[in-house]
C-alpha positions as CSV (number, residue, x, y, z in Angstrom):
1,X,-55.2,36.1,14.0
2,X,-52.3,34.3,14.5
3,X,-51.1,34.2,18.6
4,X,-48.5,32.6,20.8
5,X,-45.3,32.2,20.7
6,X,-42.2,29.6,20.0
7,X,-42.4,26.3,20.2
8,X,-46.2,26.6,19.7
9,X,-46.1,29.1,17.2
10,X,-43.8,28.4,14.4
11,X,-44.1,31.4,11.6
12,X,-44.0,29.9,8.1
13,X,-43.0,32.5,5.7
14,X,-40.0,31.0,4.6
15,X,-41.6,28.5,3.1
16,X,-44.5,30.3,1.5
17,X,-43.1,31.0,-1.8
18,X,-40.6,28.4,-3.8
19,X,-38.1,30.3,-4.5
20,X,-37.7,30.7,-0.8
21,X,-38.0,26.6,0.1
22,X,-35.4,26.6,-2.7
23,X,-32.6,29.0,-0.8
24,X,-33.2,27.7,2.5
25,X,-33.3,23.6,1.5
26,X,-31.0,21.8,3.9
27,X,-31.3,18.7,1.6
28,X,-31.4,17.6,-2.3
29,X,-32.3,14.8,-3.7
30,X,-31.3,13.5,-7.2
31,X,-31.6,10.0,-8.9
32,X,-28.1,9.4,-8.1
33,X,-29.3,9.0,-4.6
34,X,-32.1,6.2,-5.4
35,X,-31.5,2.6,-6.2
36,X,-34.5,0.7,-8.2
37,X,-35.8,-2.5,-6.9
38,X,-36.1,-4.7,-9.2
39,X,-38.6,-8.3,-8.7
40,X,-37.7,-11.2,-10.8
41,X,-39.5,-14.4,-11.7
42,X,-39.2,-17.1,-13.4
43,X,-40.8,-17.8,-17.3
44,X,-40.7,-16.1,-20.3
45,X,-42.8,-12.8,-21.5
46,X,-43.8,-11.9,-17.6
47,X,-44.7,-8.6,-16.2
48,X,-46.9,-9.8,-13.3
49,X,-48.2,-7.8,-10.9
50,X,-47.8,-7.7,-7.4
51,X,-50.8,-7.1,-5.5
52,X,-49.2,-5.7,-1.5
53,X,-47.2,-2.8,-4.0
54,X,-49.9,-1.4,-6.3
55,X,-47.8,-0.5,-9.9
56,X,-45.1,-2.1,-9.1
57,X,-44.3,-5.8,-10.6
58,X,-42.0,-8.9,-11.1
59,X,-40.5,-9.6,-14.6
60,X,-39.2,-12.5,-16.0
61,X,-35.6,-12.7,-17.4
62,X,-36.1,-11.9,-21.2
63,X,-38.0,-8.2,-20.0
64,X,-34.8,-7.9,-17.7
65,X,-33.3,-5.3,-20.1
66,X,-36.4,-3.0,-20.8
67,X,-36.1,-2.3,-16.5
68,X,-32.6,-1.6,-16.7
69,X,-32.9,0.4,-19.7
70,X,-35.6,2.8,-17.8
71,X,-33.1,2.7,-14.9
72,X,-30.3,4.3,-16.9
73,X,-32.6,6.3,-18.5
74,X,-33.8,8.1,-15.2
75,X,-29.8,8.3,-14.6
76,X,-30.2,5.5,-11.1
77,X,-26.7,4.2,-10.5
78,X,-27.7,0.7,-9.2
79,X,-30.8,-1.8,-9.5
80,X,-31.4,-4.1,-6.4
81,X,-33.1,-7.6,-7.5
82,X,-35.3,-9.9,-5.3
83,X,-36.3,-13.0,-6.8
84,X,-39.4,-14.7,-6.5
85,X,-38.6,-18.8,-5.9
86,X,-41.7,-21.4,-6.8
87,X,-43.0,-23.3,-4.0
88,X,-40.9,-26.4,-5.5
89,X,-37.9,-25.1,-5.2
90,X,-38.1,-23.9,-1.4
91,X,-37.3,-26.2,1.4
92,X,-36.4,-25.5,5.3
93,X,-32.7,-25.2,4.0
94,X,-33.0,-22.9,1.8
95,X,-31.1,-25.1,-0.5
96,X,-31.8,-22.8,-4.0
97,X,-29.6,-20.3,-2.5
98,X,-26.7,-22.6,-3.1
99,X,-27.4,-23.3,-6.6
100,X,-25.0,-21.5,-9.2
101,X,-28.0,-21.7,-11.9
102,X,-30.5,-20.0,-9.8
103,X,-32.8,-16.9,-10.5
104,X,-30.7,-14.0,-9.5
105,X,-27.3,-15.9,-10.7
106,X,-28.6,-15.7,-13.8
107,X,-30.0,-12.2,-13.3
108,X,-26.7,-11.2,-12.8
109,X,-25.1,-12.9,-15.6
110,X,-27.2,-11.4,-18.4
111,X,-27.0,-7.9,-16.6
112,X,-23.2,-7.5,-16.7
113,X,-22.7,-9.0,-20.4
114,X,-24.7,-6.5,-21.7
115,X,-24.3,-3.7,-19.6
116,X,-21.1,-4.7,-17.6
117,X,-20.2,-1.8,-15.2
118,X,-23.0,1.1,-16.8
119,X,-25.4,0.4,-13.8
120,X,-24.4,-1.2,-10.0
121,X,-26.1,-4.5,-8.9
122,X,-27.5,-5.3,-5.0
123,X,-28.4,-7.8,-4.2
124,X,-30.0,-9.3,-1.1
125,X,-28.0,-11.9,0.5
126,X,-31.1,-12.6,2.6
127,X,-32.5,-16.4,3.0
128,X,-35.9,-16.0,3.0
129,X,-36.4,-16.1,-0.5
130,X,-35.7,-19.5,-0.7
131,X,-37.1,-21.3,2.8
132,X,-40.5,-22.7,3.2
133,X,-41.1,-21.5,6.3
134,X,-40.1,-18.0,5.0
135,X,-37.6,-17.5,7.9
136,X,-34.4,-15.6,7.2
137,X,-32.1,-18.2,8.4
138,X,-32.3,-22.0,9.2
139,X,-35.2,-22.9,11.6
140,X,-35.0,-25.6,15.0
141,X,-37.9,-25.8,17.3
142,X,-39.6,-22.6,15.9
143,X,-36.0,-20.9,17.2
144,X,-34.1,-19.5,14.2
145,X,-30.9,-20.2,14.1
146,X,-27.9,-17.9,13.7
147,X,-24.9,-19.5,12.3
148,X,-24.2,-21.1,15.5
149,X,-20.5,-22.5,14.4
150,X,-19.4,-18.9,13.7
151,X,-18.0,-20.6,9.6
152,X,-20.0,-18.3,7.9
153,X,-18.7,-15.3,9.6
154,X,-15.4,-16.3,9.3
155,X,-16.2,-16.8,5.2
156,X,-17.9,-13.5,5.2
157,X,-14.4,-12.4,6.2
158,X,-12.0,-14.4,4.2
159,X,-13.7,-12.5,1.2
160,X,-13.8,-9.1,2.5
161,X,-10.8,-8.8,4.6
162,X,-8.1,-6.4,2.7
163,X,-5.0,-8.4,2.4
164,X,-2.0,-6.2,0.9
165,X,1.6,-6.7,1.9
166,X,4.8,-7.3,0.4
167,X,8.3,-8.9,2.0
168,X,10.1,-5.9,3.4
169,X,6.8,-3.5,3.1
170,X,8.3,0.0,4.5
171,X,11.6,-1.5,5.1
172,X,12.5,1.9,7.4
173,X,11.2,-0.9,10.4
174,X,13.5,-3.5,9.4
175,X,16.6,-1.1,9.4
176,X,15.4,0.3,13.1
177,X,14.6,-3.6,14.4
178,X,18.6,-4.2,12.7
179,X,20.5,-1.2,14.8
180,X,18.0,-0.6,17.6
181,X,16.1,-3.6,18.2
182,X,18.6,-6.6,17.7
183,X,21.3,-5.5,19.6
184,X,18.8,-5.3,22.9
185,X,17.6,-8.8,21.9
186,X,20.9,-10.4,21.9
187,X,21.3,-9.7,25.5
188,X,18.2,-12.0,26.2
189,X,17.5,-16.1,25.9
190,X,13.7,-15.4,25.5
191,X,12.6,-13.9,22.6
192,X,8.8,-12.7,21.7
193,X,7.7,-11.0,18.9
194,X,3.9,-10.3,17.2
195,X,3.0,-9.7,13.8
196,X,-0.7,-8.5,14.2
197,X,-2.7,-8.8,11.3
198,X,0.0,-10.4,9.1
199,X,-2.0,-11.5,6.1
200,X,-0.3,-14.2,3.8
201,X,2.7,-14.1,6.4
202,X,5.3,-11.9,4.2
203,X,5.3,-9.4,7.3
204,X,6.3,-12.7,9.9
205,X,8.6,-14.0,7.4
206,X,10.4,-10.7,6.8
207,X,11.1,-10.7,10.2
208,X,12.3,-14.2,11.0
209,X,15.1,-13.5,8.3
210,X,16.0,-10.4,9.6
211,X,16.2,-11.4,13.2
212,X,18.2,-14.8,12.1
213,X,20.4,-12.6,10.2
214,X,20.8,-10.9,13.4
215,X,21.8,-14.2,15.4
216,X,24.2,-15.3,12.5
217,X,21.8,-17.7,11.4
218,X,22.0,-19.6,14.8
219,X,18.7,-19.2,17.1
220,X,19.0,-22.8,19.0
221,X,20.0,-21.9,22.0
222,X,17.5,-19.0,22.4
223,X,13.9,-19.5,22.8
224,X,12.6,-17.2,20.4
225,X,9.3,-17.4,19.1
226,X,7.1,-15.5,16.6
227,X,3.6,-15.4,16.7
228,X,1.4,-14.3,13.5
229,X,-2.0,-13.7,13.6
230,X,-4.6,-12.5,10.8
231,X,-8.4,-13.0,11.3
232,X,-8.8,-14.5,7.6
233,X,-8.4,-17.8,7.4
234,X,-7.6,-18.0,3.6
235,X,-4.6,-15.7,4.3
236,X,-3.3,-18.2,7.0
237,X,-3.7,-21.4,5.0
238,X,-1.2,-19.8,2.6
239,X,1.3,-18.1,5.0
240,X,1.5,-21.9,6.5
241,X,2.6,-23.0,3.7
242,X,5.0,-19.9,2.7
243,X,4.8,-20.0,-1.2
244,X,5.0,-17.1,-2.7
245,X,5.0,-16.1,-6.4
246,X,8.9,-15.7,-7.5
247,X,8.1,-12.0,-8.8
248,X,8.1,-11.4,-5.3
249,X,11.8,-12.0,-4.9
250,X,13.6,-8.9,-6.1
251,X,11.9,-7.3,-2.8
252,X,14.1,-9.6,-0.1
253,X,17.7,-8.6,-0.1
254,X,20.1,-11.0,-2.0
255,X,21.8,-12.6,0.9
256,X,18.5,-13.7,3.0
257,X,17.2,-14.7,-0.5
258,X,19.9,-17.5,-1.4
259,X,19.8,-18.7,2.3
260,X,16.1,-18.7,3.1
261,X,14.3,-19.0,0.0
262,X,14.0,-21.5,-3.0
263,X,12.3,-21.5,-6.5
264,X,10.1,-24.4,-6.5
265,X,10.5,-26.3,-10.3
266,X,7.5,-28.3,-10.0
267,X,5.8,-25.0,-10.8
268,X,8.1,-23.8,-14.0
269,X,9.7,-21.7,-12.1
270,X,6.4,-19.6,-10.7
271,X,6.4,-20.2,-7.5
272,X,9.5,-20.3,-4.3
273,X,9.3,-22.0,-0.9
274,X,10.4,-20.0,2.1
275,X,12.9,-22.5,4.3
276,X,12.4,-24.7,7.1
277,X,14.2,-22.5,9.5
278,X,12.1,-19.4,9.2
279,X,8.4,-21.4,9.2
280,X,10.1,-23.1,12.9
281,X,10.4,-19.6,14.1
282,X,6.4,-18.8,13.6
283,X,3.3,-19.9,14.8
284,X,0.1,-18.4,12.5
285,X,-2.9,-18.4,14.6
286,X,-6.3,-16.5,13.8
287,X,-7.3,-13.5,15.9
288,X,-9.5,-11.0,15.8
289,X,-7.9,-7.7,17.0
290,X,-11.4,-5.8,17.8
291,X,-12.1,-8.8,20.8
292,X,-10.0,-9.5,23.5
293,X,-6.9,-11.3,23.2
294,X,-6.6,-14.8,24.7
295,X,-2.5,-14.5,25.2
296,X,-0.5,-14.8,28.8
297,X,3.0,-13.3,26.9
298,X,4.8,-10.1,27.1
299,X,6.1,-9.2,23.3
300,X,9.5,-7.7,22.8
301,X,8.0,-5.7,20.0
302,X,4.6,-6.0,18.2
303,X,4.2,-5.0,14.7
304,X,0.5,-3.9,14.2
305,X,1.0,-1.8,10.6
306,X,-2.0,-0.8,8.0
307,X,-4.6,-2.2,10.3
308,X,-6.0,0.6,12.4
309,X,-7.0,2.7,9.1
310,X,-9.8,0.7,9.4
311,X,-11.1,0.8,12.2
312,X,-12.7,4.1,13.7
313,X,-11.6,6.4,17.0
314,X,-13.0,4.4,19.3
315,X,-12.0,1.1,18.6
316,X,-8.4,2.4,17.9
317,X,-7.7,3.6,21.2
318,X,-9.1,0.4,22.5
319,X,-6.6,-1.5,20.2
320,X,-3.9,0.5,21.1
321,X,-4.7,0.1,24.8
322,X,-4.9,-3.4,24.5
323,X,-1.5,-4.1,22.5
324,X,0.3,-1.9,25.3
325,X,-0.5,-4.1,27.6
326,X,0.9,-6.8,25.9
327,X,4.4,-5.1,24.8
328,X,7.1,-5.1,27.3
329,X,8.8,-2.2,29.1
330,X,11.3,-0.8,26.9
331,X,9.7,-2.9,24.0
332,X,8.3,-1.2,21.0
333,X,5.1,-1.2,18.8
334,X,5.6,-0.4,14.7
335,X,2.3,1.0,13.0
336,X,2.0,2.1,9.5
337,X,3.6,4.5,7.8
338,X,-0.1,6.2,7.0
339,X,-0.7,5.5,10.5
340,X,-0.5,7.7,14.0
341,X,-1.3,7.2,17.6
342,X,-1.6,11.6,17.6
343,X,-5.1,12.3,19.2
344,X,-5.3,9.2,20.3
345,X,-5.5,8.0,24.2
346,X,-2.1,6.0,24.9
347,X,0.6,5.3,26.8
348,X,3.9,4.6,24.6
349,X,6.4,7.5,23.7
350,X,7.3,8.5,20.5
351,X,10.3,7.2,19.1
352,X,9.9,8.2,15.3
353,X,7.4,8.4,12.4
354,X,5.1,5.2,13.1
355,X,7.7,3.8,16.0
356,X,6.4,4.2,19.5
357,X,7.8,2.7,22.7
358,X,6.6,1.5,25.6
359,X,8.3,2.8,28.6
């Protein structure tokens, strides 16, 4: 006889019969949810097995395909590969991880020729596979170390960073800065401007034509300064040196083209060099936006546009708290036009669509 009651007693009928576990089933699970992991090993005509995973094994390149066949088969959208190094190959350094020609490079080449984008490929960017100490990472004093110099973060994000922009992107913000902004400007000798995030520095160019164009062309006796910051360091190498492919051209109106940009010929034509006078207007730092900003300056506006998309709630309102605090009174901060500041904890007034002000 069956007694108590809740939480102790917990009837079961539900799940008595299948077709009732089948209508009440919170979850599913289909092969499209699994990915196959896949051990490789060096040699020819391998399938060894691996004695800590009973039935499961580690094949050698040339039975590579028979695996990924069975994968597709089963209908699994993506293998994972872990290669087995030899002994001789492993140091403390993991040096074989560095080698074009090793195990899973070649893995991967023979994988996409003959089944290019059928099935998805992990792999795991792990060093343990190739250390002799079997550490994940470099080893000093028994301590392991964790990419104390901070360069392979900053790699990590050169290649993942999204870095899309165009001269004059949403040009709506130009026209506001031309009958809005400008004219405030005028009125002052000290001049401070941010372009947040600005990629491969179209966005901080864009401006320093506009705002000469505002001037007449004549900024020396101002102090005005523009400074451009993306967290990529790739993308600031080339806004430094502000070449830009001349397909790019039709996009910057024809006056600020003939006076601040040139077609380069020793590159057939390909390439043009913005002037002089707009790269003395701009200093290109890295920053990261999500950690606090070492600056002591006020900005007259800050242009911060098609970064907050990725970032979630939380760290946008602490973005947007932070860059308030760094725009003037009376100065202005541009988003995206996909962007919004609705819902989210902040100070500045609306002006327009992606236009607030701080007040």
């Amino acid at each position: 006889m069956i007694t108590g009651s809740f939480p102790n007693l917990r009837l079961r009928r539900s799940r008595k019969k299948s077709w009732s576990r089948r209508l009440i089933a919170e979850n599913n699970l289909t092969p499209s949810d699994f990915i196959l992991p896949v051990f490789i090993t060096d040699g020819r005509n391998k399938k060894q097995g691996i004695s800590s995973m009973p039935g499961v094994h580690r094949y050698s390149l040339d039975k590579l395909s028979s695996v990924v066949d069975r994968a597709l088969k089963l209908k699994l959208p993506m293998i994972a590969l872990f290669p087995y190094t030899n002994k001789k190959d492993k140091d403390k350094f993991g040096t074989e991880a560095l080698n074009e020609d090793n195990l899973v490079c070649k893995a991967l080449q023979l994988i996409k020729k003959k089944y290019r984008n059928e099935i998805g490929i992990m792999c795991d960017v792990a060093l343990d596979p190739y250390t002799s100490h079997g550490q994940d990472g470099l080893v000093n004093n028994s301590y392991v170390l964790n990419d104390e110099t901070g360069s392979e973060m900053v790699l990590l994000l050169n290649a993942v960073s999204t870095n899309k922009t165009d001269f004059f992107r949403e040009n709506d913000h130009f026209t506001f800065l031309k009958n809005e902004v400008y004219p405030q400007l005028q009125k002052q000798q000290t001049i401070r401007i941010w372009s947040c995030a600005c990629s491969s520095g179209e966005e901080a160019y864009t401006i320093a034509m506009t705002l000469l164009d505002a001037f007449d062309g004549v900024l020396s006796n101002r102090d005005a300064k523009i400074l451009a910051t993306d967290i990529s360091t790739r993308m600031l190498d080339q806004a430094e040196m502000g070449r830009y492919p001349v397909n790019q051209l039709p996009l910057i109106p024809e006056v600020l083209r003939n006076r601040y940009c040139q077609i380069l010929p020793e590159t057939n034509g390909e390439m043009f060099q913005v002037s002089s006078q707009l790269k003395a207007l701009i200093r290109f730092r890295r920053l990261n936006l999500i950690q606090e900003f070492p600056l002591r300056t006020q900005f007259d506006f800050i242009m911060c546009r098609n970064v907050m998309i990725y970032f979630d709630r939380d760290d946008q309102e602490k973005l947007i708290d932070r860059l308030s605090g760094y725009i003037k009174p009376g100065g202005y901060l541009f988003v995206g036009h996909s962007e919004s500041l609705i819902g989210l904890q902040n100070s500045l007034k609306y002006v327009q669509s992606s236009i607030y002000q701080r007040i």
